[in-house]
C-alpha positions as CSV (number, residue, x, y, z in Angstrom):
1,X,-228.3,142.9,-215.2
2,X,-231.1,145.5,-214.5
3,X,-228.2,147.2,-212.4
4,X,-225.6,147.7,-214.8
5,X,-228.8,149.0,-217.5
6,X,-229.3,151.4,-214.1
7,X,-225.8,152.5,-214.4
8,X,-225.6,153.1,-218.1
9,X,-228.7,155.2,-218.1
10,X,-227.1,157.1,-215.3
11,X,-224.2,157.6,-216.9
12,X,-225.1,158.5,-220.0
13,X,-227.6,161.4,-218.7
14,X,-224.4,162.6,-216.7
15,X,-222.3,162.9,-219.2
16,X,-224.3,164.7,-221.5
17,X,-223.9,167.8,-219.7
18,X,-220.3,167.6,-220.2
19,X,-220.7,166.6,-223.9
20,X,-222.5,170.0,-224.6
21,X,-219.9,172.1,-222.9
22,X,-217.1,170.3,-224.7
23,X,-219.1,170.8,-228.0
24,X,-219.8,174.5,-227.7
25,X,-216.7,175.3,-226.9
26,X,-214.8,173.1,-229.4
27,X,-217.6,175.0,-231.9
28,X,-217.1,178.5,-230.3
29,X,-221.2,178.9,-230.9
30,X,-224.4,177.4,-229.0
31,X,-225.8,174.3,-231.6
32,X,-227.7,171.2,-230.9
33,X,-225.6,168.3,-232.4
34,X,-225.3,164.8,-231.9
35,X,-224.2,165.2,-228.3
36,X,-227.7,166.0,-227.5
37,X,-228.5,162.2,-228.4
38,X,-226.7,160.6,-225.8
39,X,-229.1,159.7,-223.0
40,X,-231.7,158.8,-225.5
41,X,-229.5,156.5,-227.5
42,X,-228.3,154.8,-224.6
43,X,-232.2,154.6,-223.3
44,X,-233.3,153.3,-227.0
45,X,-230.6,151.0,-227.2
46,X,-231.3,149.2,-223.8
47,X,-235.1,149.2,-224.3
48,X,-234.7,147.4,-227.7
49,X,-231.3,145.7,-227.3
50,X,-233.0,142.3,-227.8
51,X,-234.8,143.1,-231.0
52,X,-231.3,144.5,-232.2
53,X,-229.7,141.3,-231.4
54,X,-231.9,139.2,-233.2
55,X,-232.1,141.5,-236.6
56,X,-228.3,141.4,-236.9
57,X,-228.6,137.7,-236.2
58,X,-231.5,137.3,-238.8
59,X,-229.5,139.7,-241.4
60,X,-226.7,137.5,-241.1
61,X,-228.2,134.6,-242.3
């Protein structure tokens, strides 16, 4: 399991790179968007993934 969070984490800072490029030139201008979020989203998610899964567990009730 702690591989695959690893490879996620890995993945996700990789691809942000490509994610600004795309952006800026799909924009034609330098902005800081959402694409800018990716490694850290990815990071939050995994760090509190069990918390999520309980609230949407609990909110389901």
């Amino acid at each position: 399991m702690k591989k695959v969070l690893i490879i996620l984490i890995i993945l996700s800072i990789l691809a942000t790179p490509h994610l600004v490029i795309e952006a800026y030139q799909v924009r034609g201008y330098f902005a800081v968007g959402g694409e800018w979020l990716v490694g850290p989203l990815v990071i939050l998610l995994i760090l509190l993934g069990g918390q999520v899964k309980l609230l949407w567990k609990e909110c389901g009730k």
